[in-house]
N, C-alpha and C positions, 0 to 999 in steps of 0.2 A: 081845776084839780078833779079829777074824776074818784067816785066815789064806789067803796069795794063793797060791792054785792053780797050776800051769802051765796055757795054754792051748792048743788047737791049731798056734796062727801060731809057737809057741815048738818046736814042732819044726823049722822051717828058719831057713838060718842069716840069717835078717833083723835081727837085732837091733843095736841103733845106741847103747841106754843099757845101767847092767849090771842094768837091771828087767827080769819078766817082761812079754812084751805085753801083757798082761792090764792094763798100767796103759798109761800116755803120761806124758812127761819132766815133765810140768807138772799142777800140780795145780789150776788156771785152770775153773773150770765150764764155761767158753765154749769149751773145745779143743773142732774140730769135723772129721770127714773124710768129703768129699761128691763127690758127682758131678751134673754139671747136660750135659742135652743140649738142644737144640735141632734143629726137622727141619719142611722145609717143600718143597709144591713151588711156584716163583717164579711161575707162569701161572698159581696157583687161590686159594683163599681161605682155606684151610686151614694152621694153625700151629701147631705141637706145643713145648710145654716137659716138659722133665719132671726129675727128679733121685731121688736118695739118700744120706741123710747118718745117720754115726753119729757119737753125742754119748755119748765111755767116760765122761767125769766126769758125767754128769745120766742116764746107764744108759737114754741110749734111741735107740732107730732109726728111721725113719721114712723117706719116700719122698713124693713126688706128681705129680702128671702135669694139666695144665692146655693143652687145645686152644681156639683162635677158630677162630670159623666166622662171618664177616660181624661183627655187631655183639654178638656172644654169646661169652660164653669159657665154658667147660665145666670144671670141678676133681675129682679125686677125691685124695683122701689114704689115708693108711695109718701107723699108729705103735704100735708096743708097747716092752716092755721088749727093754733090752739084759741077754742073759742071759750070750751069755761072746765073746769077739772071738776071730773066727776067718774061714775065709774064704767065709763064708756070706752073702752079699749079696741076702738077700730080706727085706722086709716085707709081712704078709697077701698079697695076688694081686699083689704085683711083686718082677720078679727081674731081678739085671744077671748074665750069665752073661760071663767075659772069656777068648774064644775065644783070642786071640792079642792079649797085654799089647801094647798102645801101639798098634794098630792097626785089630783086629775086637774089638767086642761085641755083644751079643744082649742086648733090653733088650724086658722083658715085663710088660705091664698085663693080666689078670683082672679086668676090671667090667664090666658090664651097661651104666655108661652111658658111659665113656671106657674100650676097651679096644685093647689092639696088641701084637705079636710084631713088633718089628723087628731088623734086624742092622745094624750103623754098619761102615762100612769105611773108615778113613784115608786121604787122595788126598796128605799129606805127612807126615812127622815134624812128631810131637808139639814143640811149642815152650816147652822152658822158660821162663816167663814172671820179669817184675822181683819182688821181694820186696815183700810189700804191707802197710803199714805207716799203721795212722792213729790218731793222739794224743788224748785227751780231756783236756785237761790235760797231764797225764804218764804219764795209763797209759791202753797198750794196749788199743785196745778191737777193732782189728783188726789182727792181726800175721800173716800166711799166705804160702803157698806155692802155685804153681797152674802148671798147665801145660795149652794149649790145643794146639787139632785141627781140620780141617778136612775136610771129606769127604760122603759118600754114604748117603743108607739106603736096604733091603731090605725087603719085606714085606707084613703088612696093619695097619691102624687102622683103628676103627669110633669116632665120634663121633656119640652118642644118634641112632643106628641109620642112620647115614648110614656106608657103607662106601667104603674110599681101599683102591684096589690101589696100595704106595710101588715105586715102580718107580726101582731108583738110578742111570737113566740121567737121572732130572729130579729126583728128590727130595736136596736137600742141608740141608747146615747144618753148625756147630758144635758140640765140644765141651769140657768142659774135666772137671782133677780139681784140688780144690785142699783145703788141711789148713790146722790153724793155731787161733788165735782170732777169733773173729770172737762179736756177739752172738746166744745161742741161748737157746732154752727163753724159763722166767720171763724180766722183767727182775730186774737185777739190783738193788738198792737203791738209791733214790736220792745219797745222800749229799751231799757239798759240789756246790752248783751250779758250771758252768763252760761251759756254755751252746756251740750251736754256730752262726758266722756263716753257713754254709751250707755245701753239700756241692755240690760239679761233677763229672760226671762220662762220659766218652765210653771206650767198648770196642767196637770194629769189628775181631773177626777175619773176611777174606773171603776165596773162592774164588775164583781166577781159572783158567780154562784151565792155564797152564803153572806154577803159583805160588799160594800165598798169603800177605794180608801180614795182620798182626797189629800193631793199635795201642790203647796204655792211655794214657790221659792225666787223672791226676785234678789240681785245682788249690783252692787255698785263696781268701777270698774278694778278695785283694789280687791275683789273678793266679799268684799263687806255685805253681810244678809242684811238686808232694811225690810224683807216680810220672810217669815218660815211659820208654814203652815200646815200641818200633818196630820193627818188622825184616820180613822179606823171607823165605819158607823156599819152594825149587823144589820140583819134582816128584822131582829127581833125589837131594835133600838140601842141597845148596847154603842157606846162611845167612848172610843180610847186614842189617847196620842199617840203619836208614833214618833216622835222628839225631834230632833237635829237631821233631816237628812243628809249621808251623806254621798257623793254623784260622781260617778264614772263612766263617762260620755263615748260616745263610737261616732268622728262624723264622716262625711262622706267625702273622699280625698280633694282639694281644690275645690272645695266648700261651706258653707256652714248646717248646711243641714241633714238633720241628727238620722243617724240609722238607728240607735239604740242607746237608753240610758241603764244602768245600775243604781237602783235607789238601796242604801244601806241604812234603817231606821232599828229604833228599839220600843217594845212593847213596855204599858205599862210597870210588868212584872220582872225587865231587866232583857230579856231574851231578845237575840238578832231576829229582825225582819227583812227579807232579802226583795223586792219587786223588779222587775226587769221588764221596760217596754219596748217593744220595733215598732219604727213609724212605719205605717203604709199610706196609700196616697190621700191628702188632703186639699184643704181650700185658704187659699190667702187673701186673708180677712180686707186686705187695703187693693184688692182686687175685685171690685163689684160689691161689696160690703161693706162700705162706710167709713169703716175702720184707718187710722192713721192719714195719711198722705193717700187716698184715694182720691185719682184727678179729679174724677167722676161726680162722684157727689160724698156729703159726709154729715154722719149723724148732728141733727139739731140746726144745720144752713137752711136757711129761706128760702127757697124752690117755687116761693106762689103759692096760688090756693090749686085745691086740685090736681098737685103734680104726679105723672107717674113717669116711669123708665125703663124699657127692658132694654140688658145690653148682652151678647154672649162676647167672652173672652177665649181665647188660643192660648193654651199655657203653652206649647211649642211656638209663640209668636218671638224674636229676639226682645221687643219692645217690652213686651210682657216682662220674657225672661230676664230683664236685666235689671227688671223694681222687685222683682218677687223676695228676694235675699232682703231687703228694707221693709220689712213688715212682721207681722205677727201671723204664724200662720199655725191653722186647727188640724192638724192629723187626725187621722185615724190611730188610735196604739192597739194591739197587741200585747197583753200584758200575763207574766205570770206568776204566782207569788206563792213557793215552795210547791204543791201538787197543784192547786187552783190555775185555771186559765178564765182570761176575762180580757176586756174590751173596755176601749172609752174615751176622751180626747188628748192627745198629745200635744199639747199647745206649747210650742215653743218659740222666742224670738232671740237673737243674739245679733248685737250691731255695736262696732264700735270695740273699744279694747274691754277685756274681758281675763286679766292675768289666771286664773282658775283653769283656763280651758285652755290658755296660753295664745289668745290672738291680741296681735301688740296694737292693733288701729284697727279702720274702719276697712282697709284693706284686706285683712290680714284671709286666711283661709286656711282650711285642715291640711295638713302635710299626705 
């Protein structure tokens, strides 16, 4: 039996179980703690994802960074072993260095064919987000925590040798951090079938000039909210609900994806809040990105030590185009909310029936 060490993180006083950090409260293979950004500027054609997550039960870390440019998205990754938790937030050529907790970091790619030194600067308080909880049956298969961000980046990007001065008087976006379970690495075994009728899914945190508003709304395929999430955070901190969304969709005919929503919310004080987003073009997450059913590769899987991978993807490719609809994918929004115009991520996924929207199966598409 091998014997658990102290590790770094165990000299401050962070500790919340009576374990060393070296472990986490749950012995769950799929405990995961990540960071996902987002960074774009709204007038060009350029869109940056990127993240880093560490997986203590499957001992490994990993990172990737995935740009579009027109009809091309660009990926490179990075994974090795986790060898001891501490506050060391680098895989192969990428590093999150966290300048000032909850508000500045510096977030750096080393590649030849996607690289970038940016710095993220916060325009509001971080927003604790709803607890995110989804069943397979009875057990957990996502149970997490996550808190998002709005704001500005700093710096340069180079995408396969095309050079972006990010100037953070235009270049915005999102971020978040979030921990928990969620599915990572291998799958896990199959076991007793229990099948899923589908997955809905919309997250629009946006920037506005003096404000931004931040909405989750997942739903089962009966219509049924299992997360609603709303609120309002000022420039100054100020923090208000925005209650029940409620959503009137525009999609794109002989498809599922969204031209425009109608968010209809209510302010503390009683009064309609009206927000309306248009997607413009984005990046599909389970396309170079780890995310869902990415052939490719996926966050938290064993790669070796050492691993990296650049891959460019064809979104005019049919191969492509025909997994793209089976994922989760980050738009760009367009957003306006009564005089305000603002910016931010349209993240939406729909698969599967969905009575609300009226698609009756996994076939189904917009009239």
């Amino acid at each position: 039996m091998n014997a658990i060490m102290p590790v770094p993180l165990d000299e401050y006083p962070v500790h919340q179980t009576p374990l060393s950090l070296a472990r986490v409260a749950t012995s769950d293979r799929n405990f995961y703690d990540r960071y996902y950004f987002n960074a774009f500027d709204p007038a060009g054609d350029t869109m940056l994802i990127t993240g880093f997550g560490v997986y203590p039960n499957l001992g490994v870390v990993d990172a990737f960074a995935c740009a579009r440019q027109g009809d091309t998205q660009h990926s490179v990754r990075f994974s090795d072993a986790l060898t001891a938790r501490d506050l060391d937030t680098s895989v192969g050529g990428y590093r999150i260095e966290v300048i000032e907790p909850l508000r500045k970091l510096r977030v750096v790619c080393e590649h030849d064919d996607l690289g970038f030194d940016l710095t993220w600067t916060g325009a509001q308080p971080a927003v604790q987000e709803q607890p995110h909880l989804i069943l397979l049956g009875t057990r957990p298969i996502i149970e997490a925590s996550r808190f998002a961000q709005l704001g500005s980046w700093e710096g340069t990007l180079a995408v396969h040798g095309r050079d972006h001065t990010v100037d953070p008087a235009v270049w915005t976006g999102s971020r978040d951090r979030s921990w928990g379970i969620r599915p990572s690495g291998e799958p896990d075994p199959a076991g007793r079938p229990t099948g899923m009728g589908g997955f809905w899914w919309l997250y629009a945190p946006l920037r506005f000039p003096d404000f931004a508003i931040v909405v989750i709304v997942q739903e089962e395929p009966d219509g049924t909210r299992t997360l609603n999430n709303a609120v309002r955070v000022w420039n100054d901190g100020r923090k208000e609900q925005l209650g029940w969304p409620r959503m009137h969709w525009v999609y794109e005919p002989g498809t599922r994806h969204p031209r425009s929503v109608r968010l209809d919310m209510t302010t503390p004080d009683g009064k309609p809040l009206e927000v309306e987003i248009e997607s413009r073009p984005g990046i599909a997450l389970h396309v170079g990105c780890g995310y869902g059913a990415d052939p490719d590769w996926t966050h938290g899987r064993w790669m070796g030590e050492n691993w990296s991978l650049s891959s460019t993807y064809d979104l005019t490719d049919p191969g492509i185009r025909a997994r793209v609809p089976y994922g989760v994918i980050d738009h760009i929004g367009y957003a306006r909310c009564g005089d305000a115009e603002g910016w931010g991520l349209f993240e939406h996924a729909s698969m599967g029936r969905h009575d609300p929207t009226g698609f009756a199966d996994w076939s189904s598409v917009a009239p």
